[in-house]
Backbone and ligand atoms as CSV (ligand in chain L), in Angstrom:
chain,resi,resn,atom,element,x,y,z
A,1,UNK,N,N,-49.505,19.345,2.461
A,1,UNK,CA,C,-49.923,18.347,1.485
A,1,UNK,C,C,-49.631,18.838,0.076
A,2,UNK,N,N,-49.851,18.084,-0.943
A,2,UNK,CA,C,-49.026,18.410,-2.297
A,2,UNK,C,C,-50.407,18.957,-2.881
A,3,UNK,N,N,-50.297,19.988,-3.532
A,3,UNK,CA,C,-51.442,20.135,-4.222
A,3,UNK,C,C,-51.049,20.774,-5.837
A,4,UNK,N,N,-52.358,20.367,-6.424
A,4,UNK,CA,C,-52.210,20.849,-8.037
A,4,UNK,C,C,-53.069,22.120,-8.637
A,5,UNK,N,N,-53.259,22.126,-9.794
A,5,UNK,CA,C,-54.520,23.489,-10.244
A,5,UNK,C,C,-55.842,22.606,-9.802
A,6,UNK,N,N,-56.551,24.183,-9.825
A,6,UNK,CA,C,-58.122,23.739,-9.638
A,6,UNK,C,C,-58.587,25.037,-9.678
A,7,UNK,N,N,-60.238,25.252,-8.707
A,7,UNK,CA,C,-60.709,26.410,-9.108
A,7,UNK,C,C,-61.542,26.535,-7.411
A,8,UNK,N,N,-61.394,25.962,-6.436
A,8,UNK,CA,C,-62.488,26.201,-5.775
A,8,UNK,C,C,-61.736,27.422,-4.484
A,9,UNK,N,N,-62.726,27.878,-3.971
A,9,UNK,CA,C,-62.736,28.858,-2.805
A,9,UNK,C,C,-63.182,28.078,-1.698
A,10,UNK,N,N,-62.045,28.645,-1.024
A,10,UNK,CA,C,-62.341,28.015,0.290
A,10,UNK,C,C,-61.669,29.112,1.989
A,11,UNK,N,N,-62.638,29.143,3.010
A,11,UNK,CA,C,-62.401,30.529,3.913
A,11,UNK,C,C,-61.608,29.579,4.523
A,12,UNK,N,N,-60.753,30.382,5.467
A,12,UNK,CA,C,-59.470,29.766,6.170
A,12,UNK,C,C,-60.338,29.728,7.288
A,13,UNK,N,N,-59.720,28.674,8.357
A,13,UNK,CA,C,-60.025,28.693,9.483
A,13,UNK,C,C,-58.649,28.352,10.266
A,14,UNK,N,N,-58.329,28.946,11.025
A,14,UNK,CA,C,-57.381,28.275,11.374
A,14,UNK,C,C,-57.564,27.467,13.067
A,15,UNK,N,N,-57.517,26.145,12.899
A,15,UNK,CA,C,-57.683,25.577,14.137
A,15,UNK,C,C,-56.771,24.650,14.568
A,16,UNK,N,N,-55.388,24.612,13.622
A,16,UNK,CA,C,-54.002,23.964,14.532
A,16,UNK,C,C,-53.438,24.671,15.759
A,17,UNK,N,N,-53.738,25.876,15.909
A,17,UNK,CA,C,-53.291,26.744,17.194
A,17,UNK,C,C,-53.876,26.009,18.399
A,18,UNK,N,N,-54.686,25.374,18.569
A,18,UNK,CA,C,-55.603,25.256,19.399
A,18,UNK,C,C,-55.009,23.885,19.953
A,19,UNK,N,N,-54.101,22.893,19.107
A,19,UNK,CA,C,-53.948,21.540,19.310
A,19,UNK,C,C,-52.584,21.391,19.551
A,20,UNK,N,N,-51.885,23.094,20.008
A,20,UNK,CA,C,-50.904,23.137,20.591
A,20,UNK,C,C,-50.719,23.024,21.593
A,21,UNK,N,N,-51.872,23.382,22.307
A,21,UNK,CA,C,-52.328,23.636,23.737
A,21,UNK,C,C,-52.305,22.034,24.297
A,22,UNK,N,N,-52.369,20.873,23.508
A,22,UNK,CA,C,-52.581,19.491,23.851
A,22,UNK,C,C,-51.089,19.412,24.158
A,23,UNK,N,N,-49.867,19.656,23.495
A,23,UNK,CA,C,-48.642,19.093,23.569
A,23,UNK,C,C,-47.843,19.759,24.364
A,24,UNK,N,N,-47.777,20.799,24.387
A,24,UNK,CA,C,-46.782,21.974,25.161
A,24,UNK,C,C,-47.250,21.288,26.761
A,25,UNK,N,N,-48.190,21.249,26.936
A,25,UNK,CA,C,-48.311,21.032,28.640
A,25,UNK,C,C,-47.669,20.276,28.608
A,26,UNK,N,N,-47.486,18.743,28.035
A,26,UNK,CA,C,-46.701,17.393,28.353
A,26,UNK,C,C,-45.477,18.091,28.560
A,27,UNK,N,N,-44.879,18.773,27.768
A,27,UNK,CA,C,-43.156,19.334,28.258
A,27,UNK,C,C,-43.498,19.945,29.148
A,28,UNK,N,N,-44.075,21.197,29.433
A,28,UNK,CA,C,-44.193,21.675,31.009
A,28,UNK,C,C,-44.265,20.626,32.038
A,29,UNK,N,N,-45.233,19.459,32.052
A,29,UNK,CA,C,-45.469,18.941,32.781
A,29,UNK,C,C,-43.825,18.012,33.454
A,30,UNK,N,N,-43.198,17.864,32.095
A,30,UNK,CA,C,-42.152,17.201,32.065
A,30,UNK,C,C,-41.260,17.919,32.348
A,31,UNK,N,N,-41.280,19.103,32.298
A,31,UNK,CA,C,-39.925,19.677,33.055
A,31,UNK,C,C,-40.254,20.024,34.839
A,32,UNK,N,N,-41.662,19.657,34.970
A,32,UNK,CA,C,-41.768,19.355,36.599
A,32,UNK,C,C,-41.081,18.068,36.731
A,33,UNK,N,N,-41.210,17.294,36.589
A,33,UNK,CA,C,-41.126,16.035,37.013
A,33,UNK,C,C,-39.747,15.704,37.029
A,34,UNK,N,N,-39.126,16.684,37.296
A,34,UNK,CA,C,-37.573,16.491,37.448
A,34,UNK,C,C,-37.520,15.357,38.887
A,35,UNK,N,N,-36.304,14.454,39.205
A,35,UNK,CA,C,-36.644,14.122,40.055
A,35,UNK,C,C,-36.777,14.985,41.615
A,36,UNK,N,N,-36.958,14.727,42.713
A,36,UNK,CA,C,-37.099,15.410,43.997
A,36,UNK,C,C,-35.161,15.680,44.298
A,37,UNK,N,N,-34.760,16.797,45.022
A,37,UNK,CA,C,-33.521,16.467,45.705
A,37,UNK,C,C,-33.545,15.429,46.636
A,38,UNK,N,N,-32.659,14.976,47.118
A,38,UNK,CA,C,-32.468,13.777,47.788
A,38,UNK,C,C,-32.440,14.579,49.015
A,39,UNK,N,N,-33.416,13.625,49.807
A,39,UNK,CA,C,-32.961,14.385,51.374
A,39,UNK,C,C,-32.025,13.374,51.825
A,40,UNK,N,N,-31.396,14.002,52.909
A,40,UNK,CA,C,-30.304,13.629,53.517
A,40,UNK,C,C,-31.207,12.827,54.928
A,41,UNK,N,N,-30.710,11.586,54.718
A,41,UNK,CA,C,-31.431,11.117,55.123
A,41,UNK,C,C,-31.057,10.657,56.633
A,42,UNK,N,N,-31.707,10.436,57.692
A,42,UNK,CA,C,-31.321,10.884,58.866
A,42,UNK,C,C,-30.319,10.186,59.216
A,43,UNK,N,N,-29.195,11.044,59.949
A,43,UNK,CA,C,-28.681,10.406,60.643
A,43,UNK,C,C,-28.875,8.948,61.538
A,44,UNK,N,N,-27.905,8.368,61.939
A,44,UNK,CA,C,-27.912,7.034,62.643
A,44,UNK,C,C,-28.434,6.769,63.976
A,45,UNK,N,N,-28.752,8.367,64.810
A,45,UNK,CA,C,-29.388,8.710,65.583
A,45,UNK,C,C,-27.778,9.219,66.502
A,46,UNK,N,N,-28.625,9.464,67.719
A,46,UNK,CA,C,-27.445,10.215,68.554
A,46,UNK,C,C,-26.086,8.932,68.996
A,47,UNK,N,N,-25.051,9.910,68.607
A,47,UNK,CA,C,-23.957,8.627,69.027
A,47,UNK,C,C,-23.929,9.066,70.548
A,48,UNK,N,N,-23.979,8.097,70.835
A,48,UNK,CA,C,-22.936,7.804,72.691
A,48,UNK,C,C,-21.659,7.873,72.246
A,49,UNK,N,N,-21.182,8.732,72.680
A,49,UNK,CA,C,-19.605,8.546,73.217
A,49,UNK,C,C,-18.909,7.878,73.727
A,50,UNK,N,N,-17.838,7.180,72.882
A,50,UNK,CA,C,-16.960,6.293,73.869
A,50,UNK,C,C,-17.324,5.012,72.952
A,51,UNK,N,N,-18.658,5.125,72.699
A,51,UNK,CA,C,-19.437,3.588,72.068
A,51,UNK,C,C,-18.854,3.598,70.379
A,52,UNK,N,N,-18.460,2.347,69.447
A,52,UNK,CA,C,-18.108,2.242,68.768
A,52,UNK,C,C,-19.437,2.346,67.788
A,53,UNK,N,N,-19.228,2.938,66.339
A,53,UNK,CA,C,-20.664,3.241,65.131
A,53,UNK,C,C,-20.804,2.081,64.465
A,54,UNK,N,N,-19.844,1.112,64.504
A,54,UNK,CA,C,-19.719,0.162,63.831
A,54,UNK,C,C,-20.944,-0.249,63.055
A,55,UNK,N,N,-22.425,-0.556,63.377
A,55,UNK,CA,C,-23.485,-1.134,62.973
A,55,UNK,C,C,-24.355,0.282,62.748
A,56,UNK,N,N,-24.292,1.342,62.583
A,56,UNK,CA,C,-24.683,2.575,61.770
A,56,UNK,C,C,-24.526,2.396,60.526
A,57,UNK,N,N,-25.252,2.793,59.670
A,57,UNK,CA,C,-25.725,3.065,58.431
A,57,UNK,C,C,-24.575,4.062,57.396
A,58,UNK,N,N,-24.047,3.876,56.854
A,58,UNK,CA,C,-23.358,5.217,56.305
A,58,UNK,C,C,-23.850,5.368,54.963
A,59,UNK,N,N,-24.785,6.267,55.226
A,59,UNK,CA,C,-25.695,6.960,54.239
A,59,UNK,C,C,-24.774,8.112,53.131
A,60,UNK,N,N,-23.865,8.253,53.290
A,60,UNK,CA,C,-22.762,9.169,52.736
A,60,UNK,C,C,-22.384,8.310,51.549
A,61,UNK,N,N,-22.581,7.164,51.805
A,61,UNK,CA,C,-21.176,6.699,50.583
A,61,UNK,C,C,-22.080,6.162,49.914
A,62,UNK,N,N,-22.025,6.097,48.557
A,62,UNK,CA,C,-23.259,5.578,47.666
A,62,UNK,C,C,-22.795,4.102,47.390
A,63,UNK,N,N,-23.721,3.079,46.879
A,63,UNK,CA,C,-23.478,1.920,46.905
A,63,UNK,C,C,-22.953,1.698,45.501
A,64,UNK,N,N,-21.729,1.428,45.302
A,64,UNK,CA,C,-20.970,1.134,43.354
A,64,UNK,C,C,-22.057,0.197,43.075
A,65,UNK,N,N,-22.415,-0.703,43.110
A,65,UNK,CA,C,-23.299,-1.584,42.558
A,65,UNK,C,C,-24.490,-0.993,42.271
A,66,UNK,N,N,-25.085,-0.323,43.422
A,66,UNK,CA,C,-26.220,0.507,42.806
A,66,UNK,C,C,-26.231,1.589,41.730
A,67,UNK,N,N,-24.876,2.215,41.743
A,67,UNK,CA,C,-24.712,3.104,40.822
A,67,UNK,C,C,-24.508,2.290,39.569
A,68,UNK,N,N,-23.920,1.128,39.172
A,68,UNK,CA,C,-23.611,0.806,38.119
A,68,UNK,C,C,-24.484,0.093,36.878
A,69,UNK,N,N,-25.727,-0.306,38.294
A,69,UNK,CA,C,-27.205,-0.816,37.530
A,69,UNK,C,C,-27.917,0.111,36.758
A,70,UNK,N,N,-27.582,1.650,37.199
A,70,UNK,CA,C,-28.826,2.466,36.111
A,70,UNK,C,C,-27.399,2.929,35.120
A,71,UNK,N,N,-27.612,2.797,33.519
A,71,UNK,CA,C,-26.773,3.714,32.499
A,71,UNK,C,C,-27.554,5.309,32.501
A,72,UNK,N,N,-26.631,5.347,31.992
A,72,UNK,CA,C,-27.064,7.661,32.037
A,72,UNK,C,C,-28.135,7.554,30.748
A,73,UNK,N,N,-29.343,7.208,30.784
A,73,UNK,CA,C,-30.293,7.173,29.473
A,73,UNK,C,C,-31.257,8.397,30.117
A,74,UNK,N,N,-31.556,9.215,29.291
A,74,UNK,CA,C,-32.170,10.616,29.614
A,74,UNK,C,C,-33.550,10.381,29.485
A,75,UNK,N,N,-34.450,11.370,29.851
A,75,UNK,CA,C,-35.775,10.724,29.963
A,75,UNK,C,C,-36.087,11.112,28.792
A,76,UNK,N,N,-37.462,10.171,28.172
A,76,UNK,CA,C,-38.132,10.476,27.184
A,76,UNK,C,C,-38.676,11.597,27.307
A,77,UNK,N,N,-38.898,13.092,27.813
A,77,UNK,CA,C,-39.265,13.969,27.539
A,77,UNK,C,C,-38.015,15.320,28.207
A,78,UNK,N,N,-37.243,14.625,27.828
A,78,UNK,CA,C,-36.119,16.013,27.880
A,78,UNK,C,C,-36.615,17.028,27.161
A,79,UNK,N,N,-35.562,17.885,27.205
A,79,UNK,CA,C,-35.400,19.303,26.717
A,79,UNK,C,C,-35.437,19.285,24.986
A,80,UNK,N,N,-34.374,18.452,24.590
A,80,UNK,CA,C,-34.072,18.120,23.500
A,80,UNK,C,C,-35.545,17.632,22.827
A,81,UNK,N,N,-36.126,16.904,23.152
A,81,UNK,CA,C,-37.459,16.083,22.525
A,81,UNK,C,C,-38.139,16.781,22.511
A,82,UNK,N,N,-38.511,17.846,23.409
A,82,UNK,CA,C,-39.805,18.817,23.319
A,82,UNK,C,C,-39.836,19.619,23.287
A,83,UNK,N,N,-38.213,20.253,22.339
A,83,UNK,CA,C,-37.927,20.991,21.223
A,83,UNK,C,C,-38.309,20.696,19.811
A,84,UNK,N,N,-37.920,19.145,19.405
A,84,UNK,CA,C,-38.057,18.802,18.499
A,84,UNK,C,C,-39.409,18.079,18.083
A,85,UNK,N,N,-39.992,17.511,19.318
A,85,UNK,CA,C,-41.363,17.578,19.210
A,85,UNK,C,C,-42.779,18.805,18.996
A,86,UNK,N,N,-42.207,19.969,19.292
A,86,UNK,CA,C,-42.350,21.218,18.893
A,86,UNK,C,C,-42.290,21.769,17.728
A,87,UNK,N,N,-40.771,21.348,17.047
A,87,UNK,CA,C,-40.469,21.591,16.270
A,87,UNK,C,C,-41.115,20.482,14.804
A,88,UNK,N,N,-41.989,19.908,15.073
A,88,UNK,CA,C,-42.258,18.434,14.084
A,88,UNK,C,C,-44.042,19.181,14.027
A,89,UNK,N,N,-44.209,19.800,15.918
A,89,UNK,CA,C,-45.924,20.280,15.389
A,89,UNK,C,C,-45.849,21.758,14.710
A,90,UNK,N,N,-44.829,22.558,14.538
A,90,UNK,CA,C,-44.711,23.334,13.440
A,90,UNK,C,C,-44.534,23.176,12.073
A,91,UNK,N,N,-43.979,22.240,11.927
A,91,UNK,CA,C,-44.077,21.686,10.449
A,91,UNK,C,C,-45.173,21.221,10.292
A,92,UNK,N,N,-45.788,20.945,10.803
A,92,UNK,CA,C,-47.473,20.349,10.556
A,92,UNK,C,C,-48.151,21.446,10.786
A,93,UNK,N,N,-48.135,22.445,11.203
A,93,UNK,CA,C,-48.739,23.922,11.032
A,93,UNK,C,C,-48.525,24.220,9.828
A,94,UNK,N,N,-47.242,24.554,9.666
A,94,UNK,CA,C,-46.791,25.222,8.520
A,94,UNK,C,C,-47.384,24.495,6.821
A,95,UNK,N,N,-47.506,23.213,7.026
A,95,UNK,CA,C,-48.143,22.453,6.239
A,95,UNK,C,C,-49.723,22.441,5.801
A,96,UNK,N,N,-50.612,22.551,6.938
A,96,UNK,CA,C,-52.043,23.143,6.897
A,96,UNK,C,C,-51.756,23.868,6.629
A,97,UNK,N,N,-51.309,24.990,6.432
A,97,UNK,CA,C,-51.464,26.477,6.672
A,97,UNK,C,C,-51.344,26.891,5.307
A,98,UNK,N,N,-50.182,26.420,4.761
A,98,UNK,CA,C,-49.639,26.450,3.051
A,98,UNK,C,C,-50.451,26.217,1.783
A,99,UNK,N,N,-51.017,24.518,2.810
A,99,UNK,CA,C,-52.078,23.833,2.079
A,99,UNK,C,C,-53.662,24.688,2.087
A,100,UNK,N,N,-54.047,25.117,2.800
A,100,UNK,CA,C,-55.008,26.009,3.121
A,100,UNK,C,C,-54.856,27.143,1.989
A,101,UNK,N,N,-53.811,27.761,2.171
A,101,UNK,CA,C,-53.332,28.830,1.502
A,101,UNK,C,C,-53.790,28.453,-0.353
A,102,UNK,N,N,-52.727,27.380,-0.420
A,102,UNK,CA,C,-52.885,26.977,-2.165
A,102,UNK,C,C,-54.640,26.739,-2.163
A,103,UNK,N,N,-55.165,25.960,-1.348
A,103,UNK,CA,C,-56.327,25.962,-2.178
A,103,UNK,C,C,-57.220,27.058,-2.455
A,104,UNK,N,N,-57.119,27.955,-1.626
A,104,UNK,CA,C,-57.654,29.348,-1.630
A,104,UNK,C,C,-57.291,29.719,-3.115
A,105,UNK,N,N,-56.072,29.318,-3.563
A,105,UNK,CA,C,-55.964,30.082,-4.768
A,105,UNK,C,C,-56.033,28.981,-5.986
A,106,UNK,N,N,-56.807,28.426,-5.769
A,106,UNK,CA,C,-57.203,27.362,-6.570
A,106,UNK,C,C,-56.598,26.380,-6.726
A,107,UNK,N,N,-55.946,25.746,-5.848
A,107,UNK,CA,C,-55.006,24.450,-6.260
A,107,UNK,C,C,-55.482,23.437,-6.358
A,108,UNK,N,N,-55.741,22.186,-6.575
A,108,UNK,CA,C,-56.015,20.684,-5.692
A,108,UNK,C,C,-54.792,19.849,-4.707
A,109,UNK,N,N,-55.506,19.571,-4.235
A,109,UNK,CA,C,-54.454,18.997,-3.026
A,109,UNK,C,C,-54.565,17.293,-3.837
A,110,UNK,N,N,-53.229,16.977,-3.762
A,110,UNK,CA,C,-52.942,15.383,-4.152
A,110,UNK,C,C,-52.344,14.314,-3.313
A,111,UNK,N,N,-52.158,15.026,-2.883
A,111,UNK,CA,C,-51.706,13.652,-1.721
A,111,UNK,C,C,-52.914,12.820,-0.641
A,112,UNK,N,N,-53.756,13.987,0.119
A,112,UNK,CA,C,-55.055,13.332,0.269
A,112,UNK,C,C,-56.234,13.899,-1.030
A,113,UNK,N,N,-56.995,14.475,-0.695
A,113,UNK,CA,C,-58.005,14.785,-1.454
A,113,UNK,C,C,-58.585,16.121,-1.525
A,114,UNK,N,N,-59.572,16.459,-1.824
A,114,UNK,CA,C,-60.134,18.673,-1.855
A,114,UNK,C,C,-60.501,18.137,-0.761
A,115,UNK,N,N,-62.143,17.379,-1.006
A,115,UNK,CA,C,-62.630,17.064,0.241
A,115,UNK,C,C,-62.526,17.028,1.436
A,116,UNK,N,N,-61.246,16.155,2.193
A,116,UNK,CA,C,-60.500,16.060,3.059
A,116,UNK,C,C,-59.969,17.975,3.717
A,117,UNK,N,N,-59.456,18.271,2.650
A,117,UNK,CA,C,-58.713,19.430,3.185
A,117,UNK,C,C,-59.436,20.347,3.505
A,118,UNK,N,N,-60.704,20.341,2.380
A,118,UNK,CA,C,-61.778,21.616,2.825
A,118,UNK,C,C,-62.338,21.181,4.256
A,119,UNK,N,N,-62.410,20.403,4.605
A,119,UNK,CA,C,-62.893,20.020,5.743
A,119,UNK,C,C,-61.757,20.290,7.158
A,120,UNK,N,N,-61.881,21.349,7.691
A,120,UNK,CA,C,-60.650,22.262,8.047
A,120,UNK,C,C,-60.555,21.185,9.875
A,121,UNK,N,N,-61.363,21.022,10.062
A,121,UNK,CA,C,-61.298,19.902,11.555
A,121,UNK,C,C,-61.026,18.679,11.142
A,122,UNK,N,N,-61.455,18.106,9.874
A,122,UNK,CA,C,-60.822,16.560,9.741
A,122,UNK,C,C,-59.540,17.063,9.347
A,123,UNK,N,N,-58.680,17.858,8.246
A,123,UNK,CA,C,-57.404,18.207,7.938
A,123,UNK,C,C,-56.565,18.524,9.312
A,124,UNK,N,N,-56.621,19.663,10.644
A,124,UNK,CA,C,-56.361,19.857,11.395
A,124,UNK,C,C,-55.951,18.411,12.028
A,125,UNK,N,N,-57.087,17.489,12.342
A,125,UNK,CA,C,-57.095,16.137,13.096
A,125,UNK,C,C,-55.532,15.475,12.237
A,126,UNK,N,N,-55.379,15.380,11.477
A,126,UNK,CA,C,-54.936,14.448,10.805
A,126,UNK,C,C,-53.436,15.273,10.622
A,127,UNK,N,N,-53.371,16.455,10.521
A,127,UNK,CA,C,-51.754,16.622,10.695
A,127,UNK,C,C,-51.971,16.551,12.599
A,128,UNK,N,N,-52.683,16.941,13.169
A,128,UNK,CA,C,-52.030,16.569,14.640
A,128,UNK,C,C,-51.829,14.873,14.333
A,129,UNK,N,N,-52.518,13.779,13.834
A,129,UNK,CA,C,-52.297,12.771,13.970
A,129,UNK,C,C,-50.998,11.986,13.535
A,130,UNK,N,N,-50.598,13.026,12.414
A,130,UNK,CA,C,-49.097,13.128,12.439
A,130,UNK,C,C,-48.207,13.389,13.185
A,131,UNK,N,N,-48.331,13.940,13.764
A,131,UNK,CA,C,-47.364,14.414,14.769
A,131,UNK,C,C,-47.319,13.538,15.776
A,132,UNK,N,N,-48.440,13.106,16.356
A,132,UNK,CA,C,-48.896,12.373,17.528
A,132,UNK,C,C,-48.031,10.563,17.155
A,133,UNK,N,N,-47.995,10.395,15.726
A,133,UNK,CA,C,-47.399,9.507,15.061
A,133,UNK,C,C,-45.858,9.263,15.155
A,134,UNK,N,N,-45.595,10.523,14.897
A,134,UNK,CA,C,-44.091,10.786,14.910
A,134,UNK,C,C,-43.332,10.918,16.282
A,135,UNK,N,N,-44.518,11.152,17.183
A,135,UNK,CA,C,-43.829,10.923,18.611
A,135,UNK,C,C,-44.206,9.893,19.452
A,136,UNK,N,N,-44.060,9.171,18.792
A,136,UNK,CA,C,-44.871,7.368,19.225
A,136,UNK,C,C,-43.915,6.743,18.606
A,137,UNK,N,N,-43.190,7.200,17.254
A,137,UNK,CA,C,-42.294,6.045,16.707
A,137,UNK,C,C,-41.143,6.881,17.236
A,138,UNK,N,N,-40.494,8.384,18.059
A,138,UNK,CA,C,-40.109,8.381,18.512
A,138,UNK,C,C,-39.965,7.541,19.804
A,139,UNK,N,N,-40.738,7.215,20.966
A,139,UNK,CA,C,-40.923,7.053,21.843
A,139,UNK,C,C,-40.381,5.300,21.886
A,140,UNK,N,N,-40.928,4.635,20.304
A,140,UNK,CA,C,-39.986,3.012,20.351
A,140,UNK,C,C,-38.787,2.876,20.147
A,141,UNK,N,N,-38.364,4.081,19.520
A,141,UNK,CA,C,-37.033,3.957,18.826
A,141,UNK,C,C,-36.228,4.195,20.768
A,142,UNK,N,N,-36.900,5.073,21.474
A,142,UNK,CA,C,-36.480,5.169,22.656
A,142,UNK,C,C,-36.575,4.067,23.832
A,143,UNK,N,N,-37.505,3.526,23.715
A,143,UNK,CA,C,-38.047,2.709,24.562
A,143,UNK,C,C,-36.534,0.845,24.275
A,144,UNK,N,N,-36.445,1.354,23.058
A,144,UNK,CA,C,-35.493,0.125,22.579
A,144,UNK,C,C,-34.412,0.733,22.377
A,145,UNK,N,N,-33.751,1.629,23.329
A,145,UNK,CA,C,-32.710,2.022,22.798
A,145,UNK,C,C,-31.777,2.759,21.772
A,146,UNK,N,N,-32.552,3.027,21.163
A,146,UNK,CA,C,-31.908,3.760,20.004
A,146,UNK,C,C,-32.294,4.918,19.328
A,147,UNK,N,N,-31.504,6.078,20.762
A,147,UNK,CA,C,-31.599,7.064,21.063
A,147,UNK,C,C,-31.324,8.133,19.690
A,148,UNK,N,N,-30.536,7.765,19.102
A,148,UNK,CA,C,-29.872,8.543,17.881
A,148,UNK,C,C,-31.314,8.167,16.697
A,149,UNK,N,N,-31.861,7.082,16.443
A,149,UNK,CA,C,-33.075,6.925,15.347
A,149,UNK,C,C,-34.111,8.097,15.820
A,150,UNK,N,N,-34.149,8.329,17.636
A,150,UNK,CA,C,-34.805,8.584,18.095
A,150,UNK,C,C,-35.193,10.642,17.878
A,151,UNK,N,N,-33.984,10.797,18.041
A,151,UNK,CA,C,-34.031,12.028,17.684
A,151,UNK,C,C,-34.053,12.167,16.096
A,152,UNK,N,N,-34.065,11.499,14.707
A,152,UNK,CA,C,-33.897,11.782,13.638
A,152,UNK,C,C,-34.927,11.371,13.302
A,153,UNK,N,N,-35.665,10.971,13.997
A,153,UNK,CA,C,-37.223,10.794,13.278
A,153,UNK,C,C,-38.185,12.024,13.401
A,154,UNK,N,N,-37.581,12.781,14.480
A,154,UNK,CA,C,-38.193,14.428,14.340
A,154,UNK,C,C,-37.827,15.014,13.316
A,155,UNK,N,N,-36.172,14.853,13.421
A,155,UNK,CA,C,-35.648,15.585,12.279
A,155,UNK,C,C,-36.103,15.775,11.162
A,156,UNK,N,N,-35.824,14.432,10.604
A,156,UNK,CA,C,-36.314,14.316,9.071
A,156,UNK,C,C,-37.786,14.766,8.977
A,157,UNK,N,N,-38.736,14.311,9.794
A,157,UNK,CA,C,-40.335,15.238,9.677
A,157,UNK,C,C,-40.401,16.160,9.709
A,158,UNK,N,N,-38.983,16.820,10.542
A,158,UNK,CA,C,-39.408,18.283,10.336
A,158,UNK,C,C,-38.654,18.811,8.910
A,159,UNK,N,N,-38.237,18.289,8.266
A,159,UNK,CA,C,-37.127,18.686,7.167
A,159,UNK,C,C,-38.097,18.094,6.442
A,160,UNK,N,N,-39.137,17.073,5.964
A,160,UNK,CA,C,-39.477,16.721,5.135
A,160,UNK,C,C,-41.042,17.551,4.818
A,161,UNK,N,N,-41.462,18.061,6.095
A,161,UNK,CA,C,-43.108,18.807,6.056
A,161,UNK,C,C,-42.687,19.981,5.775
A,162,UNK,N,N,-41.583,20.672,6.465
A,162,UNK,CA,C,-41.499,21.820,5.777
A,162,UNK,C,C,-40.633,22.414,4.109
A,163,UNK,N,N,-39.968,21.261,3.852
A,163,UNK,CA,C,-40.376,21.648,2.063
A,163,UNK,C,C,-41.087,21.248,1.680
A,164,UNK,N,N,-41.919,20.809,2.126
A,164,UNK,CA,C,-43.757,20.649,1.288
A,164,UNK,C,C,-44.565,21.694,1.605
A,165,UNK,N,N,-44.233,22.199,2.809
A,165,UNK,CA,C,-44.740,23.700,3.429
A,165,UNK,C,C,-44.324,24.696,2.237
A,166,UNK,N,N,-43.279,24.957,2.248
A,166,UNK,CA,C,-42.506,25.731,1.174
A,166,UNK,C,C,-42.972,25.646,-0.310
A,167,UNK,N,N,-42.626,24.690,-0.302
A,167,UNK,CA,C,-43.344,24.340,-1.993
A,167,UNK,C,C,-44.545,24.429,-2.169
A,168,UNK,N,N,-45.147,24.383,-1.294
A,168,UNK,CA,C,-46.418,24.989,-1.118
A,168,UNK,C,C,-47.171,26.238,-1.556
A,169,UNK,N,N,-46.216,26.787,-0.473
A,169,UNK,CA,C,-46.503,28.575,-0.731
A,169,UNK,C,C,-45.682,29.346,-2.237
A,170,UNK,N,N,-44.466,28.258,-2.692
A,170,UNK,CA,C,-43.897,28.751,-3.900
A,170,UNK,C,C,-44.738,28.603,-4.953
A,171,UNK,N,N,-46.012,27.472,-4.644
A,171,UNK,CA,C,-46.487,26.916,-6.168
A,171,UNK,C,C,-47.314,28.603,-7.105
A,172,UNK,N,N,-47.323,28.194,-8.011
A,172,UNK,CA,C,-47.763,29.205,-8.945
A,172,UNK,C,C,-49.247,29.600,-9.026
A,173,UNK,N,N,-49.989,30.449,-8.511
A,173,UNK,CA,C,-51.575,30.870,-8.876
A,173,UNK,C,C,-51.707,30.802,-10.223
A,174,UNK,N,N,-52.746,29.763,-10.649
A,174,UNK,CA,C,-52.898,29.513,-11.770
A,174,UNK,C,C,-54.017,31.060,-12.127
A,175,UNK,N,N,-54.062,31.706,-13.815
A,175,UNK,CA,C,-54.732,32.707,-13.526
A,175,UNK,C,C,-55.778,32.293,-14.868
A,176,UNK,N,N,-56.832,32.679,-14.814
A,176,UNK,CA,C,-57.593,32.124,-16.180
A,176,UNK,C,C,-56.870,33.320,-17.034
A,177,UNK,N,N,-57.187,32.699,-18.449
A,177,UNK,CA,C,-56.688,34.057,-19.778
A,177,UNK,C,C,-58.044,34.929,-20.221
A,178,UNK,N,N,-57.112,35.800,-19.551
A,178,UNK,CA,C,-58.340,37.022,-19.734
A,178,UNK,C,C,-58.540,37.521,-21.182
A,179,UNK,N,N,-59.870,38.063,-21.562
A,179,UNK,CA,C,-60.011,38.705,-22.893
A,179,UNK,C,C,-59.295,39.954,-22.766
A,180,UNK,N,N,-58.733,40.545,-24.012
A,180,UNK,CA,C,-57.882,41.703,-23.862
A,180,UNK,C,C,-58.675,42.793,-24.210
L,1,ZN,ZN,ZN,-33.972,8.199,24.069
């Protein structure tokens, strides 16, 4: 969050670690859910000899029509997504964390409020709710096709929280003027 001068103290807590533990399983979970191998599915039963297969099943040859109904669209929780969905709840770490940081050294935060931020479980809530945001308007941009918005809506969150992260930690400790 953007913050300015000020004067107050405030103890760190850190409790975004904890709301990692909510997202990482969904990719584990999602890299189970690969589909099953295909069993081979039984034979036509025992041929008689001599007797023609004609009305047997030929489970070997895949059906073109069936193949041509599904397009190659990857699942919503690939590899790729829950990298970058990863990569979107680090920038929202890195963002508490900065922000935390400046106010410790007296900043004000401007984009929400002191209040807000000193309050280290409503601040926590609310960058996860970001994130949780950003992978929901991922998830339409997917759901409708448009796979490429889909991945650049991580992107840019993650490119846009972490130079606010940055600028963060660059801003200047304001120092009072001491008597000499
Ligand atoms: Zn997609």
């Amino acid at each position: 969050m953007l913050l300015a001068k000020a004067g107050i103290r405030v103890p760190i807590k850190l409790t975004i670690p904890l709301i990692s533990l909510l997202v990482f399983p969904a990719c584990l979970f999602a890299q189970q859910t690969n589909p099953p191998a295909q069993e081979t599915p039984p034979s036509g039963g025992a041929q008689v000899p001599g007797q023609a297969p004609a009305s047997a099943p030929l489970p070997d040859h895949p059906q073109p029509a069936e193949a041509a109904k599904k397009p190659p669209v990857h699942r919503f929780w690939d590899e790729t997504n829950c990298w970058l969905f990863a990569g979107v709840l680090g920038a929202r770490y890195l963002d508490f964390a900065s922000t935390l940081n400046a106010r410790r050294r007296g900043l004000n935060e401007v984009l929400l409020n002191n209040e807000v931020v000193d309050n280290h479980a409503e601040f926590a809530a609310i960058e996860f709710g970001g994130t949780i945001t950003s992978v929901g308007v991922s998830y339409l941009f997917h759901r409708t096709g448009h796979h490429s918005l889909e991945r650049w809506t991580s992107i840019i969150h993650i490119g846009v929280t972490t130079f606010g992260a940055v600028r963060n930690f660059c801003l200047k400790t304001p120092h009072p003027a001491t008597e000499p």
